[in-house]
Every structure is written in structure tokens, then in C-alpha cells.
C-alpha positions in Angstrom: -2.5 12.3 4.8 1.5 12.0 5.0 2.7 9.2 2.2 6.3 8.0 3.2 7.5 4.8 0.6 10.8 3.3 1.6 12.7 0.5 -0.2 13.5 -2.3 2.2 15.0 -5.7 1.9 12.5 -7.8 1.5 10.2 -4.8 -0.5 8.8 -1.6 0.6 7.3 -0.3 3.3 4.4 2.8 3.2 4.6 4.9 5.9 0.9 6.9 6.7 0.6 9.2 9.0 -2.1 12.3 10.0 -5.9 11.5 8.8 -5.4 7.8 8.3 -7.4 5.1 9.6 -6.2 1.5 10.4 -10.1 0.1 9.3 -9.5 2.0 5.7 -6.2 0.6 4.9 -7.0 -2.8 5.8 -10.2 -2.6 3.7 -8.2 -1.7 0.8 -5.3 -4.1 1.7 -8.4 -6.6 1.5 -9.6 -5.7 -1.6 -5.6 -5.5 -3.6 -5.5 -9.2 -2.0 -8.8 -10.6 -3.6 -8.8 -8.2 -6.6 -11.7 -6.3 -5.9 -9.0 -3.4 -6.8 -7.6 -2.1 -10.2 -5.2 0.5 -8.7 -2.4 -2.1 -9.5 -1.4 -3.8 -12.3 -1.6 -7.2 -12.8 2.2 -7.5 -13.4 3.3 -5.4 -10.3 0.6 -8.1 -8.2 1.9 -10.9 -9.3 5.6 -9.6 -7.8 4.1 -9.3 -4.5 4.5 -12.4 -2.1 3.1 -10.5 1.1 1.0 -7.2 2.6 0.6 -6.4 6.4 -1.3 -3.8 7.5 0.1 -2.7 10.7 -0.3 0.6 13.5 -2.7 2.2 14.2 -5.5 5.5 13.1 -3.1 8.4 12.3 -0.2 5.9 12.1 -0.3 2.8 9.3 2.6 0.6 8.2 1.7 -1.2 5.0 4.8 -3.6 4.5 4.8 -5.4 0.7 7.3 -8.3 0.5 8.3 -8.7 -3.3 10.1 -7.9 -6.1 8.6 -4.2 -6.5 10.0 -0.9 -6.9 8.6 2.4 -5.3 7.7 3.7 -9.2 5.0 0.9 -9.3 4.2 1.2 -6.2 3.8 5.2 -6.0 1.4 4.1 -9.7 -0.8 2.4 -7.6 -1.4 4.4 -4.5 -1.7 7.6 -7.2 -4.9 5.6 -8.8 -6.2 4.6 -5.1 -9.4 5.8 -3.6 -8.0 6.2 -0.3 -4.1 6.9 -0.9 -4.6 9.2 -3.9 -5.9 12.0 -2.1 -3.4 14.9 -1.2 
């Protein structure tokens, strides 16, 4: 899986591309949102106003809107059971 993180101006946006499927990331989209989840810190959620899930298998936008950096963000996905594989 291809990991791309870009700053943007309202937050970041992951770029996933090659084995990714849309049903995984919005699963685990799901779970961050009603904190069934521990990749993140409960500091770095509470900066996050927003995540979309958008694209489709072999091509996935996540967009965060908040007041993150890519450091916290690139903690998280490291500790995921979907985004930390190489």
C-alpha cells in the first residue's frame, strides 16, 4: 500500500493508493470516529473537527480537517491495523 500525507489548509489529506480498499478505510474511519480505536491519541482527536473517506479500492483520500500535524498523524497510521503495514 502507497501512504502519501500532505498538509493542507484546512488539515491533511492521506493519499492511498495500490492494495487499498474503500470498505477497510471507512471501517477504520468508523471506528477513530466512535473510539473503538487506540491508534490515536486522545489529544491529537480532540484537534480533529472532520474525516472523509473518499475514492475508491486501489485509490482512498482520507481528508482530516483540524489543527493536526503530519507527525501525529504519521503516529497514528504507524500503530494502525490497516495503515501500518508496509
Amino acid at each position: 500500500m502507497e501512504k502519501n500525507l500532505f498538509q493542507t489548509s484546512q488539515g491533511l489529506k492521506i493519499s492511498l493508493g495500490g492494495e487499498v480498499k474503500k470498505e477497510n478505510i471507512v471501517m477504520m474511519v468508523d471506528n477513530c470516529k466512535s473510539g473503538k480505536c487506540e491508534c490515536m491519541s486522545d489529544e491529537t482527536k480532540q484537534k480533529l473537527r472532520s474525516i472523509e473517506v473518499s475514492g475508491e479500492d486501489g485509490a482512498v483520500d482520507i481528508d482530516l480537517e483540524g489543527d493536526i500535524t503530519a507527525e501525529e498523524i504519521a503516529a497514528a497510521m504507524a500503530k494502525s491495523p490497516i495503515l501500518g503495514q508496509n
